[in-house]
C-alpha atoms as a printed R data frame, in Angstrom:
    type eleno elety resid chain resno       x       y       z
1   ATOM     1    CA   UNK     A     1 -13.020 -13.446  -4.324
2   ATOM     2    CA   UNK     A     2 -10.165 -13.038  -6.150
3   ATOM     3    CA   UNK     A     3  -7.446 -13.662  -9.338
4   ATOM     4    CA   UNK     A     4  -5.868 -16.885  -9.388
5   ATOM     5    CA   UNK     A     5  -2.714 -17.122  -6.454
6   ATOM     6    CA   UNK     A     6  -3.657 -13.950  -4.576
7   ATOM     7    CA   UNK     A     7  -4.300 -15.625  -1.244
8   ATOM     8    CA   UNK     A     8  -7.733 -16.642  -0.851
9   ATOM     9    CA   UNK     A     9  -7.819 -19.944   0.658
10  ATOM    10    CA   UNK     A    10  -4.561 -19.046   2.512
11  ATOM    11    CA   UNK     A    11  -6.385 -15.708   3.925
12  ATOM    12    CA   UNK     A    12  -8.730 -18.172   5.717
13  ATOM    13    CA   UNK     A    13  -6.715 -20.826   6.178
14  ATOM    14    CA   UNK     A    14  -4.896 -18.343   8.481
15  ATOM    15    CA   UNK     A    15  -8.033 -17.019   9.819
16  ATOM    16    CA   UNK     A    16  -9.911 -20.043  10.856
17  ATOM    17    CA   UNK     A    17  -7.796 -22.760  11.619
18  ATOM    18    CA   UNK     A    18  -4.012 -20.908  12.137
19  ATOM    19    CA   UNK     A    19  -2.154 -22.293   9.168
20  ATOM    20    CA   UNK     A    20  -0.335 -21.655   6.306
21  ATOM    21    CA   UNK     A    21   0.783 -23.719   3.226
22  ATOM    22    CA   UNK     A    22   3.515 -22.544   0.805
23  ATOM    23    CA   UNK     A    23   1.998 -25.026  -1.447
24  ATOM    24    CA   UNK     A    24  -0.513 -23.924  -4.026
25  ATOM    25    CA   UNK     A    25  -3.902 -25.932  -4.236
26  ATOM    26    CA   UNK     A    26  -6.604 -24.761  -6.752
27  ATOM    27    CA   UNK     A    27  -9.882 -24.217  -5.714
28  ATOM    28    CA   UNK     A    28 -13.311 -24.785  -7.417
29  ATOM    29    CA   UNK     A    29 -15.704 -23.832  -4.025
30  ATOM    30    CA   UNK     A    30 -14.890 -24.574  -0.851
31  ATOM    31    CA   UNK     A    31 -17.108 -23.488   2.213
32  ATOM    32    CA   UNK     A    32 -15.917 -22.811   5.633
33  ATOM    33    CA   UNK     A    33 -17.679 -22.009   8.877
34  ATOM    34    CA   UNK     A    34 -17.154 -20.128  11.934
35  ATOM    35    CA   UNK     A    35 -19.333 -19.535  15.003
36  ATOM    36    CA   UNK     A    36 -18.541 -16.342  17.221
37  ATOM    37    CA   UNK     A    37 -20.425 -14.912  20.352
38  ATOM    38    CA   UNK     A    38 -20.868 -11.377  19.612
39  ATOM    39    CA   UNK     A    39 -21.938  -9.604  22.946
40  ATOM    40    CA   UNK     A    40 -23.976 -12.589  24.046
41  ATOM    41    CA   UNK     A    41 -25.616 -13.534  20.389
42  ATOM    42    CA   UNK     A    42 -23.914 -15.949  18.137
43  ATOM    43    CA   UNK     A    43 -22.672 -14.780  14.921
44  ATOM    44    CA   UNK     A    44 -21.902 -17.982  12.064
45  ATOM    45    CA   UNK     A    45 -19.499 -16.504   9.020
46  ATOM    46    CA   UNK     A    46 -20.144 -19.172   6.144
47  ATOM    47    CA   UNK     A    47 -17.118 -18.117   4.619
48  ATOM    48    CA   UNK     A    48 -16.907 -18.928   0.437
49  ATOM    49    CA   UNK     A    49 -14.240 -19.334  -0.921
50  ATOM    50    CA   UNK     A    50 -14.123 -18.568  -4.772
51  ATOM    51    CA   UNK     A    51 -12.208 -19.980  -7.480
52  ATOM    52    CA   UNK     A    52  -9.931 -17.460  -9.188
53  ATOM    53    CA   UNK     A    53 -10.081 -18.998 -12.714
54  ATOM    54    CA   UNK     A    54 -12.702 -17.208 -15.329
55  ATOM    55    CA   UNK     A    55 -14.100 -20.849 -16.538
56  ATOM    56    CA   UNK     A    56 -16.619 -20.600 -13.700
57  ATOM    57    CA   UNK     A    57 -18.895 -17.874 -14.578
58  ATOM    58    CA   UNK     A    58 -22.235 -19.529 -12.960
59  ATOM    59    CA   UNK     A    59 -21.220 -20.811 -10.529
60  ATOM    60    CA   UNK     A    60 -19.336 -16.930  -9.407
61  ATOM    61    CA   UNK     A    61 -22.693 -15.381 -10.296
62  ATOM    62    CA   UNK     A    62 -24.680 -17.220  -7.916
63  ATOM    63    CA   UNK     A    63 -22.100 -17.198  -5.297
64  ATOM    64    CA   UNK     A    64 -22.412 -12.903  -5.744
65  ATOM    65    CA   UNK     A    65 -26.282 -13.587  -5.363
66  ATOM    66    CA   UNK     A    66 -26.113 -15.737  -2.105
67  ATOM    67    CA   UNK     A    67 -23.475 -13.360  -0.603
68  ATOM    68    CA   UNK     A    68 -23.922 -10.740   1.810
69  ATOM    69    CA   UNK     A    69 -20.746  -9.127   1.763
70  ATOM    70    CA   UNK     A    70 -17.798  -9.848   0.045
71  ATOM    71    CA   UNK     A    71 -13.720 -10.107   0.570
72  ATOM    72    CA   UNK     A    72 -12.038  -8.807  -2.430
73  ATOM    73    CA   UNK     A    73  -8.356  -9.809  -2.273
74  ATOM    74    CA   UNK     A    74  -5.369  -8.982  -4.606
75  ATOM    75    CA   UNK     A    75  -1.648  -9.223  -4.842
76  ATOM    76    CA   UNK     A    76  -0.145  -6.441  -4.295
77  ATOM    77    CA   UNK     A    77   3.169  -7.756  -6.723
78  ATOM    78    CA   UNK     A    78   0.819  -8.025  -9.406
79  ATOM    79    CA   UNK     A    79  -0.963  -5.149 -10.930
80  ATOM    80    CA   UNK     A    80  -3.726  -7.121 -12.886
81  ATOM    81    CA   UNK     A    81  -4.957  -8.507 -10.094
82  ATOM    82    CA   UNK     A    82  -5.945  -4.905  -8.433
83  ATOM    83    CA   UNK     A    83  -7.284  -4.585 -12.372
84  ATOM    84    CA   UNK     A    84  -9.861  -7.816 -11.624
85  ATOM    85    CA   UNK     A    85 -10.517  -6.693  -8.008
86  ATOM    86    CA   UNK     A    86 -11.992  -3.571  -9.709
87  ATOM    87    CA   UNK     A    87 -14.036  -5.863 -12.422
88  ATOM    88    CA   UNK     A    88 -15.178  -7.796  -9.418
89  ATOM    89    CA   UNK     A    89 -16.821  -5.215  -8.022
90  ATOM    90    CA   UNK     A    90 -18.386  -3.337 -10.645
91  ATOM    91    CA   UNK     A    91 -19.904  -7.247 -11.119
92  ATOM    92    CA   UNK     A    92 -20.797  -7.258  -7.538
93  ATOM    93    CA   UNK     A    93 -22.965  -4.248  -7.833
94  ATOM    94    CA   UNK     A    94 -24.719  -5.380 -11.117
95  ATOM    95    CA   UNK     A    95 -25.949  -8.365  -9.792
96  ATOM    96    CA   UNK     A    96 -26.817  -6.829  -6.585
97  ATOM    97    CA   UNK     A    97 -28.569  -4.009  -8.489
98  ATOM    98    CA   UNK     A    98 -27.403  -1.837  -5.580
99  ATOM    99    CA   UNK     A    99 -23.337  -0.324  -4.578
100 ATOM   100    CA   UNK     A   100 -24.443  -0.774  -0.245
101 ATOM   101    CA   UNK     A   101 -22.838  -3.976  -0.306
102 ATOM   102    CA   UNK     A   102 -20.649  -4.532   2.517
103 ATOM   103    CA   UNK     A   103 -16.603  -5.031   0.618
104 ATOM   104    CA   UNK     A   104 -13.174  -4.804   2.035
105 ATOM   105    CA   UNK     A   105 -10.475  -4.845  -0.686
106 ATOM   106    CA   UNK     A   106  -7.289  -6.896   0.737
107 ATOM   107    CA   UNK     A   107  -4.021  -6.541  -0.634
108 ATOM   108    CA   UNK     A   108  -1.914  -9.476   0.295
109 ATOM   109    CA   UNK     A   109   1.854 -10.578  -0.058
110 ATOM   110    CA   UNK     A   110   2.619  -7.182   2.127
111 ATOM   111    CA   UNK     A   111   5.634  -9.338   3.613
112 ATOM   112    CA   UNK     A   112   6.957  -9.155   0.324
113 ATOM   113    CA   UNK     A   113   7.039  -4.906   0.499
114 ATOM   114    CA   UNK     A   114  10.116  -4.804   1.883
115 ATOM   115    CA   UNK     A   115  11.833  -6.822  -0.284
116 ATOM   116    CA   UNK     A   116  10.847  -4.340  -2.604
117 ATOM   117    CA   UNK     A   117   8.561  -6.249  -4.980
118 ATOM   118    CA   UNK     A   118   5.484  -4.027  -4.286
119 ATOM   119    CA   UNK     A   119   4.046  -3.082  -7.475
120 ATOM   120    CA   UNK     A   120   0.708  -1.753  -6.343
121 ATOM   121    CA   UNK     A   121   0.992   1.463  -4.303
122 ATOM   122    CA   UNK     A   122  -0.537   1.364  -1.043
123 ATOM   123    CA   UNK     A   123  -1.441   5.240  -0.554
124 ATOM   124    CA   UNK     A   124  -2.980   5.561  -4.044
125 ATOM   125    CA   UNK     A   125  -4.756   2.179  -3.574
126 ATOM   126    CA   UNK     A   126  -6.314   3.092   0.119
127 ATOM   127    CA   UNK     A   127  -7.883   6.385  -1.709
128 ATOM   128    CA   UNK     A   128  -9.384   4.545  -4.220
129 ATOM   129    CA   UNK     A   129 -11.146   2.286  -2.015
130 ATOM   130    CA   UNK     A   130 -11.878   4.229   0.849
131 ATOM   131    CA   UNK     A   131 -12.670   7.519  -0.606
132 ATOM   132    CA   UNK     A   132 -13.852   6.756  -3.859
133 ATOM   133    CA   UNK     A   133 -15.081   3.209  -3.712
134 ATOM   134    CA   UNK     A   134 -16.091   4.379   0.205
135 ATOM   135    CA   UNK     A   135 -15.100   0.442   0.636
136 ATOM   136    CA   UNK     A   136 -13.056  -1.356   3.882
137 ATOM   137    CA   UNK     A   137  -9.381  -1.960   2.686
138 ATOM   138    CA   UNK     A   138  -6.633  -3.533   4.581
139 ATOM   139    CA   UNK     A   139  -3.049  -4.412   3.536
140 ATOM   140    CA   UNK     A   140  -2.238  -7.963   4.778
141 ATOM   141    CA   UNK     A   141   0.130 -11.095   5.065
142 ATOM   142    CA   UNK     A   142  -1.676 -14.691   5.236
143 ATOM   143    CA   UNK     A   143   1.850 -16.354   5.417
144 ATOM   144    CA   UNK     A   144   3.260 -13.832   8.597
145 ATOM   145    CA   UNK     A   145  -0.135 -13.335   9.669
146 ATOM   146    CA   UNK     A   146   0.222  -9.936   9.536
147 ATOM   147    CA   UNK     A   147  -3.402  -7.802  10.051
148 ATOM   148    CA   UNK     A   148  -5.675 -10.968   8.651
149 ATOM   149    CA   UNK     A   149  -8.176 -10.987  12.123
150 ATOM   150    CA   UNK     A   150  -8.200  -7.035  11.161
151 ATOM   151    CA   UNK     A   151  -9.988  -7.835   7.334
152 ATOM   152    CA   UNK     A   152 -12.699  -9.250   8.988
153 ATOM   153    CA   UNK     A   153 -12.979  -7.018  11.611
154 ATOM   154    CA   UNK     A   154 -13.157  -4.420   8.980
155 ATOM   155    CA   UNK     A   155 -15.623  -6.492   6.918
156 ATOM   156    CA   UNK     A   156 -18.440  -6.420  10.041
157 ATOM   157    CA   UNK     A   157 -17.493  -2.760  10.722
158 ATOM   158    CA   UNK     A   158 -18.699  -2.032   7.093
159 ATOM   159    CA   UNK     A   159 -21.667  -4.643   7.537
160 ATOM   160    CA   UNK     A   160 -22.181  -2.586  10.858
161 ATOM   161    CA   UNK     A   161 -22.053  -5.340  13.114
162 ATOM   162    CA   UNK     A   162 -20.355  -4.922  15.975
163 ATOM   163    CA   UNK     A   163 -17.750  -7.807  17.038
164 ATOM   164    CA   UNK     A   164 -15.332  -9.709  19.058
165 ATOM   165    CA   UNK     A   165 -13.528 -12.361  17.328
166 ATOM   166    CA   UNK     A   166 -12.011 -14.138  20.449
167 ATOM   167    CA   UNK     A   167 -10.302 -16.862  19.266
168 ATOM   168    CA   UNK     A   168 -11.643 -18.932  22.762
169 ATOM   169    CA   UNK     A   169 -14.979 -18.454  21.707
170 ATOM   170    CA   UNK     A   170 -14.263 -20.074  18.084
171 ATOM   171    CA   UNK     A   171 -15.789 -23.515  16.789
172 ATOM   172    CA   UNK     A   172 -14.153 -24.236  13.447
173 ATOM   173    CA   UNK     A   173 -15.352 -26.864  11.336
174 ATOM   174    CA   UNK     A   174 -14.754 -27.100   6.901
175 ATOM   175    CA   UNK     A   175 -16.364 -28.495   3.925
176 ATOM   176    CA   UNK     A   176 -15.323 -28.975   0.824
177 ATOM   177    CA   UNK     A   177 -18.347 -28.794  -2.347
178 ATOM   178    CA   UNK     A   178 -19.131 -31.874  -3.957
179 ATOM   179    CA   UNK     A   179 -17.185 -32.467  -7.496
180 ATOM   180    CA   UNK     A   180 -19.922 -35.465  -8.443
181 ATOM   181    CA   UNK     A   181 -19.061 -38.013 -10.110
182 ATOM   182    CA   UNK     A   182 -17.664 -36.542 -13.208
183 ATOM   183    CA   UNK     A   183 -15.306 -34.648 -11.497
184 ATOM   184    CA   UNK     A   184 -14.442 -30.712 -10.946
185 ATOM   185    CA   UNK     A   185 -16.221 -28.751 -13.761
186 ATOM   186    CA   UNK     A   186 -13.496 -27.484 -16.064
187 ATOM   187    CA   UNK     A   187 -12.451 -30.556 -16.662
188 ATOM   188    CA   UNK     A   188 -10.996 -31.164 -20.597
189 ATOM   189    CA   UNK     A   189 -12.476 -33.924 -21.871
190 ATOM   190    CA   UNK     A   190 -12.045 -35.065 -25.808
191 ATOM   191    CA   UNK     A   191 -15.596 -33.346 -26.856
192 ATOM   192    CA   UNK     A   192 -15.192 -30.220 -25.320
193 ATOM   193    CA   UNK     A   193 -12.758 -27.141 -27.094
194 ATOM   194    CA   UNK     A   194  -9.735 -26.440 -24.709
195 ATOM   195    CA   UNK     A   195 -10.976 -22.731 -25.047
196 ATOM   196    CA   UNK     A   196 -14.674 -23.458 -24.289
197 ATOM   197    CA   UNK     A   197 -16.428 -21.910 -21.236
198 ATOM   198    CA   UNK     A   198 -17.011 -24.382 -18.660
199 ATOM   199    CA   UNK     A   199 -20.339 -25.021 -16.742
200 ATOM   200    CA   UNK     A   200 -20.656 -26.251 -13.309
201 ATOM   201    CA   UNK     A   201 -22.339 -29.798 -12.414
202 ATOM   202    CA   UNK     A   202 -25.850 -29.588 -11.211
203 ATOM   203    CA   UNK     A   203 -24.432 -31.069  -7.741
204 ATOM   204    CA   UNK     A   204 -22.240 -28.293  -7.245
205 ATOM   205    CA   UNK     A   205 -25.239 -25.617  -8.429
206 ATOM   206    CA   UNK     A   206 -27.727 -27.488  -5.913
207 ATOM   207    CA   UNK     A   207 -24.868 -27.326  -3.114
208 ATOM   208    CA   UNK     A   208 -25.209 -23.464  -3.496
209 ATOM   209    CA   UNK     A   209 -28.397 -23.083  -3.990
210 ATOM   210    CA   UNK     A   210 -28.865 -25.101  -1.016
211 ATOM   211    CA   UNK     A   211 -26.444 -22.221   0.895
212 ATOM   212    CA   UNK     A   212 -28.219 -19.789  -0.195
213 ATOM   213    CA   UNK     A   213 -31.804 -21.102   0.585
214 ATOM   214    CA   UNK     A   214 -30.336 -22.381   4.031
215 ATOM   215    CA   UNK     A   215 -29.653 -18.572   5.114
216 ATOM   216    CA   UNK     A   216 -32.391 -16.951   3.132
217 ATOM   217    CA   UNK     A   217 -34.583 -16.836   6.485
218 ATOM   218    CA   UNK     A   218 -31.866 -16.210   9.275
219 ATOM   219    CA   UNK     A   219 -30.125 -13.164   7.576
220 ATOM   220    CA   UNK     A   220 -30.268 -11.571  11.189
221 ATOM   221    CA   UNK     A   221 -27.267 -13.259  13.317
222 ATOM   222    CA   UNK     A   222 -26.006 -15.058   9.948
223 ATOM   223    CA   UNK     A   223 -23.935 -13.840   6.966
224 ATOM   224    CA   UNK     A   224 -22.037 -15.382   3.994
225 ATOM   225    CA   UNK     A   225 -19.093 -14.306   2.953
226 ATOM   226    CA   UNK     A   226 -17.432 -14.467  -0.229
């Protein structure tokens, strides 16, 4: 979870499947899925992957509800996004009703440090998360694939599950949530104020209830991430 152009979808893009696109491509929901042998018992990571906009409010809501631990990713060239990261996680904990939920806090665009358009500090940052938050945080690069295995190595430590993310052992598969027929929710039609808050179809609200319902029992060698 995440602002708008942080990384998300290029995070585990890099992850999963060893790509990277330069190209920016919105995204409503999109679920991934990857199996993992963990000392001899198999470990899936249904991995969510948020949309950044605010016209989504539902459908982020029950995506915090079906979660069991959570990515949190900013840009570390652009202040406000550390500013929603924080939002995100006070949100997290409210609809939780508990603060022991497994989060790692990723600041990515760390390629772009040394070309000196940090604007987010990393020392000050790691404190706040660590120490006060007492959350994972790792500084990363989807683009040079720069420490992205590490965020959700760090994400398992803090679920306290141990791991071995060999890529051998991976089985990769993706799938994209249903728009129905109407299209993506969001969508301005003539009826509807520009400004209005937007509701997701009931086909994309079944598809995660369905997730979540699918998991509900299996909570053991399963997690979703969001």
């Amino acid at each position: 979870m995440g602002a708008a152009k942080v990384g998300k979808s290029s995070l585990i893009s890099q992850f999963l499947y060893n790509t990277f696109s330069p190209k920016y491509k919105r995204t409503i929901e999109e679920m991934h899925h990857g199996d993992f042998n963990v000392a001899g018992v198999r470990l899936t990571l249904d991995i969510l992957d948020t949309s950044g906009a605010f016209e989504f409010p539902a459908m982020r809501t029950l995506s915090m509800q079906s979660a069991d631990a959570f990515i949190l990713v900013y840009d570390i060239t652009d202040p406000d996004s550390f500013a929603e990261v924080r939002q995100l996680r006070d949100q997290i904990h409210e609809t939780k009703n508990s603060t022991a939920v497994p989060i790692v806090v990723v600041g990515n665009k760390v390629d772009l440090a040394e070309a000196g358009d940090r604007q987010v500090d990393f020392h000050t940052t790691e404190s706040v998360v660590t120490v006060d938050w007492e959350n994972g945080f790792v500084e990363a690069s989807a683009k040079e694939n720069i420490n992205v295995s590490q965020i959700f190595k760090e994400l398992l430590a803090q679920a306290k599950v141990k791991y071995n993310l060999s890529p051998a052992l991976r089985r990769r598969r993706r799938q994209s949530l249903p728009t129905g027929p109407q299209g993506p929710p969001g969508s301005s039609t003539a009826s509807s104020p520009s400004n209005a808050p937007h509701v997701p179809s009931p086909a994309q609200l079944a598809h995660l209830q369905q997730i979540r319902e699918r998991h509900a029992g299996s909570k053991r060698n399963s997690c979703i991430i969001s």
